[in-house]
N, C-alpha and C positions, 0 to 999 in steps of 0.2 A: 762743305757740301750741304749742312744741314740752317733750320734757320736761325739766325739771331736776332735778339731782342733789338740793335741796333740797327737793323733794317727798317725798322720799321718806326722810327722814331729821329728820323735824321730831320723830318720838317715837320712844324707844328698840325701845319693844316690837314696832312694826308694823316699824322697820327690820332686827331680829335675823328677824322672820317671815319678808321678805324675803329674807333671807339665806341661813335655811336653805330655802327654796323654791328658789333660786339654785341653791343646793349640793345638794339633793337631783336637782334636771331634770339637773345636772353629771355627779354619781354616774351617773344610770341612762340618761345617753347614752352615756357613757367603758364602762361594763360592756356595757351591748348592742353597742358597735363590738369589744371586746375580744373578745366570748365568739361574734359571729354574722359581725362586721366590714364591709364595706362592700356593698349590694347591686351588684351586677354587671349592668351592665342587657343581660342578651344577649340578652332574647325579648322579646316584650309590649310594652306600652305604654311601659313604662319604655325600652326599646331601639328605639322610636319615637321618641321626647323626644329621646333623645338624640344619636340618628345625625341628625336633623332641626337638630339644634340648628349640629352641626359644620357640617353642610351650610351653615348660615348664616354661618356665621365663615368659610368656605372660599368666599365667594361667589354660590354656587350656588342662594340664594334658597331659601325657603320649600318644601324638596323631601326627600321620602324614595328611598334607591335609584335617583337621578335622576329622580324622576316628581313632580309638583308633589303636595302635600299638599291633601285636599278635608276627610279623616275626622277629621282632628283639630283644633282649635285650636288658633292661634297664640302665644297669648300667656306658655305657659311654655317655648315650645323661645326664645321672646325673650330672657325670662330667662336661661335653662340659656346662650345664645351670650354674650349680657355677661359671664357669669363666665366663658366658657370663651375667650373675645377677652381677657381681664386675665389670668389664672390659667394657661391650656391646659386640654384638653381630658379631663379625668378627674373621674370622679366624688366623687372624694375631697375637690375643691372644693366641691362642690353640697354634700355633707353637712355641711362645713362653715360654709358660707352661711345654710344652711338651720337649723342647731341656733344659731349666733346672731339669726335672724331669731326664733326661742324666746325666747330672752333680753329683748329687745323686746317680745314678745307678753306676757311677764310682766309688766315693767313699763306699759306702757299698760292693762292689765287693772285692776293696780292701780291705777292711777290714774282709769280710771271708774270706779272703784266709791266710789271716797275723795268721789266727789261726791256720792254719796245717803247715807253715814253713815258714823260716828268709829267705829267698831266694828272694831279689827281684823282681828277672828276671822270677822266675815261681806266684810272687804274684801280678806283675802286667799283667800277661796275660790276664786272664780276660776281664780286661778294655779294653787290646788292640783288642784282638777279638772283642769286641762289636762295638769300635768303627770304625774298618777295614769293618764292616757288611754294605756295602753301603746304604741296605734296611731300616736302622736307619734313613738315612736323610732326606729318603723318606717319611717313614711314623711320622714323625716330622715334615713333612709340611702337612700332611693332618689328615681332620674331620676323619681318621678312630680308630678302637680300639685297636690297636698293641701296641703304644707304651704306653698307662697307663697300659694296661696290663704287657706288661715285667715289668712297675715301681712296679705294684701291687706284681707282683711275686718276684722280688727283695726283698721288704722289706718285704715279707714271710719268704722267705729264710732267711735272715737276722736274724728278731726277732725270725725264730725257733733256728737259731743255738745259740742266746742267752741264750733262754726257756731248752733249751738240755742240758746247760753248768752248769746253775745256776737254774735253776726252778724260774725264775722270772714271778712271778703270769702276773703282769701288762703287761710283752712283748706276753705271750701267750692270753692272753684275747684282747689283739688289733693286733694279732695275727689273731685271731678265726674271728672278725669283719670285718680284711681285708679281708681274705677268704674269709666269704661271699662275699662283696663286688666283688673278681674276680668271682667267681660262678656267680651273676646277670650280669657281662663281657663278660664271658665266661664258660657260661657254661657244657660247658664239663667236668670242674672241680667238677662237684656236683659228679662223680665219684671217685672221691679220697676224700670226707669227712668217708666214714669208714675206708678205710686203713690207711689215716693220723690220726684218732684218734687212733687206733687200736696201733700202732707204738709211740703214747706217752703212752698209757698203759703199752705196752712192756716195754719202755725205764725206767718207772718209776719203773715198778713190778723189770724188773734188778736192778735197784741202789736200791731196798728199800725204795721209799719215798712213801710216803702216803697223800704228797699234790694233787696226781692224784684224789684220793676220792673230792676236790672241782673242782681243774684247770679244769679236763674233762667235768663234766656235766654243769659248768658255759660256759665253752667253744663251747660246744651244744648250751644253750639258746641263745649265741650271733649271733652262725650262724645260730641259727631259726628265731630271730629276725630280721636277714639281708634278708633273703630270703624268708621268710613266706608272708609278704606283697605282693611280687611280683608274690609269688603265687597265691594267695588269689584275687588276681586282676583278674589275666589269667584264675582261674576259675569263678567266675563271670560272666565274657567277653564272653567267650571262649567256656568253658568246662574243665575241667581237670585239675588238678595240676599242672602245667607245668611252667617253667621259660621263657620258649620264647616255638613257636609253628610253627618252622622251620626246625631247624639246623638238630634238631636227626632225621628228616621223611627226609625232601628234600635231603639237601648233601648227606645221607647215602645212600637213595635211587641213588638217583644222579650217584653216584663215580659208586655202584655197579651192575647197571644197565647196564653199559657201552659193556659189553663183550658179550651182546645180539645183538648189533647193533641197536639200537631200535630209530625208529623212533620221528621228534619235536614232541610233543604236549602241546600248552598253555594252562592253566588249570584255567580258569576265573579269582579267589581272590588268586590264587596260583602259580605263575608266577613261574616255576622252569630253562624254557628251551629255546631255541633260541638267547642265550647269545656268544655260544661257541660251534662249532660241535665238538672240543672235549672233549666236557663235556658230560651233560645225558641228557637222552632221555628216555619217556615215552612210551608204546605200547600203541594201543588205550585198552586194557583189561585192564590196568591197572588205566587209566584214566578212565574207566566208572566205577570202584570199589571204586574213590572215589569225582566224581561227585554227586556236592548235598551235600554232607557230611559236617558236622561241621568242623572245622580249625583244631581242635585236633584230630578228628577222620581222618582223611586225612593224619594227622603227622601218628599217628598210620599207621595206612594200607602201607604207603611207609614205615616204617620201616620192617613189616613183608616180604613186597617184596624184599625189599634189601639181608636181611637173606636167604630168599627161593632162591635167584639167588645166594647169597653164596653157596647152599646146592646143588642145581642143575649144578652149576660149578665146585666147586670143586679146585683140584689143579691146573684145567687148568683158573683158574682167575689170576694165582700167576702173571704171567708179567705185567695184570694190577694193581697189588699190588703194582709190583717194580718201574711201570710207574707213581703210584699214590707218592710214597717215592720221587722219583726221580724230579717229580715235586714241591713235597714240600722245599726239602734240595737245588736244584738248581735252582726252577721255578725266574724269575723278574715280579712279579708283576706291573704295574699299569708306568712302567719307559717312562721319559720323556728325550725331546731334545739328547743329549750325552749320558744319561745313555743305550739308546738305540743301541747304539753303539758299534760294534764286540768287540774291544779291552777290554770293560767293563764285557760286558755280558763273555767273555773269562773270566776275570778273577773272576767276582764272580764266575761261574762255578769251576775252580780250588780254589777260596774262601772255598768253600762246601767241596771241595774233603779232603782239607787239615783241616778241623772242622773234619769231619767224621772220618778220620785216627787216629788224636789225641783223638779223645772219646775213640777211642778204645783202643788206648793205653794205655790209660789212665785209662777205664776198668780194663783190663788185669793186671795190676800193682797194682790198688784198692785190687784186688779179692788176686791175686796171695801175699799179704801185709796182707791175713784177713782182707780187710777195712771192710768188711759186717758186722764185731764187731762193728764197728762206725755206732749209730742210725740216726747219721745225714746223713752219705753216703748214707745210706743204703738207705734212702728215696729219697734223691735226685738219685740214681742211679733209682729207682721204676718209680719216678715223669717220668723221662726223657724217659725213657722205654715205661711209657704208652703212654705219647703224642708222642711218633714216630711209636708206635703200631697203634695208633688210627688212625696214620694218614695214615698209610699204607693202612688201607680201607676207609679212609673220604682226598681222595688228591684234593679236586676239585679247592683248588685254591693256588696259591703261597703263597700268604701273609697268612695264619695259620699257617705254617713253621717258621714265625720268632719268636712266642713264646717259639716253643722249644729249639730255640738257648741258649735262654740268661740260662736256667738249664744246656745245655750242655759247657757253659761257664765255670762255677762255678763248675764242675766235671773233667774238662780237667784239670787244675794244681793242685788239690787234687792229682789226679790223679798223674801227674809227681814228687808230693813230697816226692811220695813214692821210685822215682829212686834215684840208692845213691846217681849216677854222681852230682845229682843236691840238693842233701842233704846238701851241703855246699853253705854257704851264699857269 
């Protein structure tokens, strides 16, 4: 199930490929810690992670500043305290955690792709995309949740295309555990736990097996078991079911509010604005509709706002849509010293341009090939679909953009397998 060293070593040329892909992510980690060194997580989100994280190795449960955590999810200050309960508590672990969990993501790249074609040059792309993504380095030196997330989503991908091949109980039941686990990450994903079940139903009902009747409902109780606690908490705490008691009211609200023109407003224990004028902005009607209100109920009511200025807009929202896309697929988050830099920011800009072209291509050649026969495409084409949907109406910041990458990664040489040109090894 898991990988071996003989994978990847059966032909000389794909293992020097390897190699220098190895050696290049190596070079321009050791260069960006040299010349920019390690982020500092003293503000923001990253100094959220972090001080949340100690809190938990210290005891103190699930709390920032001693006040229990509503606005953020839990699932990477989890992380961030395993390493800092082995290690101690500095960031210079994490980065290091983090830039081998790289290493890994290279190798498992590689190795789904070795399953649709002998083509070297289209099965090391992947990798090389990933590691050309400068925004990799970045968030490998910081407390934030980017990059265990792509590791998470990786080895999803991975142990499904296993699960799809051979119905191997154990890859999809730790399978189902990761998922949770990216769900308490990022949650956005709790969106796709029925159409990913739904899609091994399918898959199973097509070939006839009948290990669907345990694999699926075992595969439930694992992803209830991952998420239910964190629920169970948030209501408690809080009020309501909820996995975090942010993301879906604030950002939504946030992005789509924008096209009003709407004035700051600071909103007491709910800090959404004054970060960015061009981000969102509160009316004061909308802020006394949820002044006073419990954290979840506040989540709520910016959600409905959001929708209702979809409704009331209309198509004339669409440029914010494309300005929301455009920020994600090209935005630079968070970039220091050089990365700041024209010549940089120029070419992540044409970075993007040249990802987006090849999806599509590579689309087009999927579809136009019948890939949507293929259960495993056909999801990752879905997966990749929603998180660039999603984010066409939630752009509020660069860095949720690089999640979608690493899917649109793993679809790009699918994708070109299907070109004859390149059928040949």
């Amino acid at each position: 199930m898991f990988l071996r060293i003989n994978d990847f070593i059966s032909g000389n040329k794909l293992s020097v490929l390897i190699i220098l892909v190895v050696a290049l992510y190596t070079i321009l980690n050791v260069l960006y810690f040299l010349t920019l060194g390690i982020h500092n997580p003293v503000d923001g989100d990253a100094h959220f992670y972090f001080y949340s994280a100690v809190s938990m190795v210290n005891g103190q449960g699930f709390t920032y500043q001693g006040n229990p955590v509503a606005t953020f999810p839990i699932g990477y200050p989890l992380f961030l305290s395993a390493i800092f309960y082995l290690f101690g508590n500095s960031a210079a672990y994490v980065s290091i955690i983090q830039i081998i969990e790289g290493y890994i993501i290279i190798l498992l790249l590689t190795k789904i792709i070795m399953t649709y074609t002998k083509n070297i040059w289209v099965i090391i792309l992947p990798s090389l995309f990933y590691v050309l993504n400068y925004k990799m380095m970045s968030f490998n030196s910081m407390t934030m949740s980017e990059s265990f997330a792509v590791f998470l989503q990786v080895l999803i991908i991975y142990l499904l295309l296993k699960y799809l091949g051979n119905f191997n109980s154990l890859a999809f039941y730790l399978l189902s555990a990761l998922f949770g686990l990216l769900i308490i990450t990022k949650p956005t994903y709790l969106y796709l736990v029925f159409p990913f079940e739904a899609f091994i139903l399918f898959h199973s009902l097509k070939l006839k097996k009948r290990k669907y009747l345990i694999d699926i409902p075992v595969s439930i109780i694992l992803l209830f078991l991952v998420i239910y606690p964190v629920m169970k908490r948030g209501h408690d705490l809080f009020g309501g079911y909820k996995i975090v008691y942010q993301g879906g009211g604030v950002l939504f609200c946030a992005t789509n509010l924008e096209t009003d023109g709407m004035k700051a407003v600071r909103i007491d224990d709910f800090v959404v604005t004054e970060r960015d004028e061009d981000h969102s902005f509160l009316t004061e009607e909308v802020f006394q509709r949820i002044k006073g209100k419990r954290i979840n109920e506040k989540d709520d009511i910016l959600k409905e706002e959001a929708f209702n200025n979809i409704k009331r807009n209309g198509f004339s929202a669409v440029p914010l849509y494309l300005k929301n896309f455009s920020r994600i697929m090209f935005g630079y988050p968070y970039e220091r010293g050089f990365l700041k830099r024209q010549p940089v920011l120029i070419y992540y800009y044409f970075y993007g341009v040249f990802c987006l072209i090849s999806f599509l291509v590579s689309l087009f050649y999927l579809f136009k090939t019948k890939g949507y026969k293929d259960t495993f495409i056909l999801m990752l084409v879905l997966f990749a679909l929603f998180n660039l949907m999603f984010h066409f109406l939630v752009g509020f910041d660069p860095r949720y953009g690089f999640t979608s990458y690493i899917i649109i990664y793993t679809i790009i040489p699918i994708g070109f397998s299907r070109i004859k040109l390149l059928q040949v090894a």
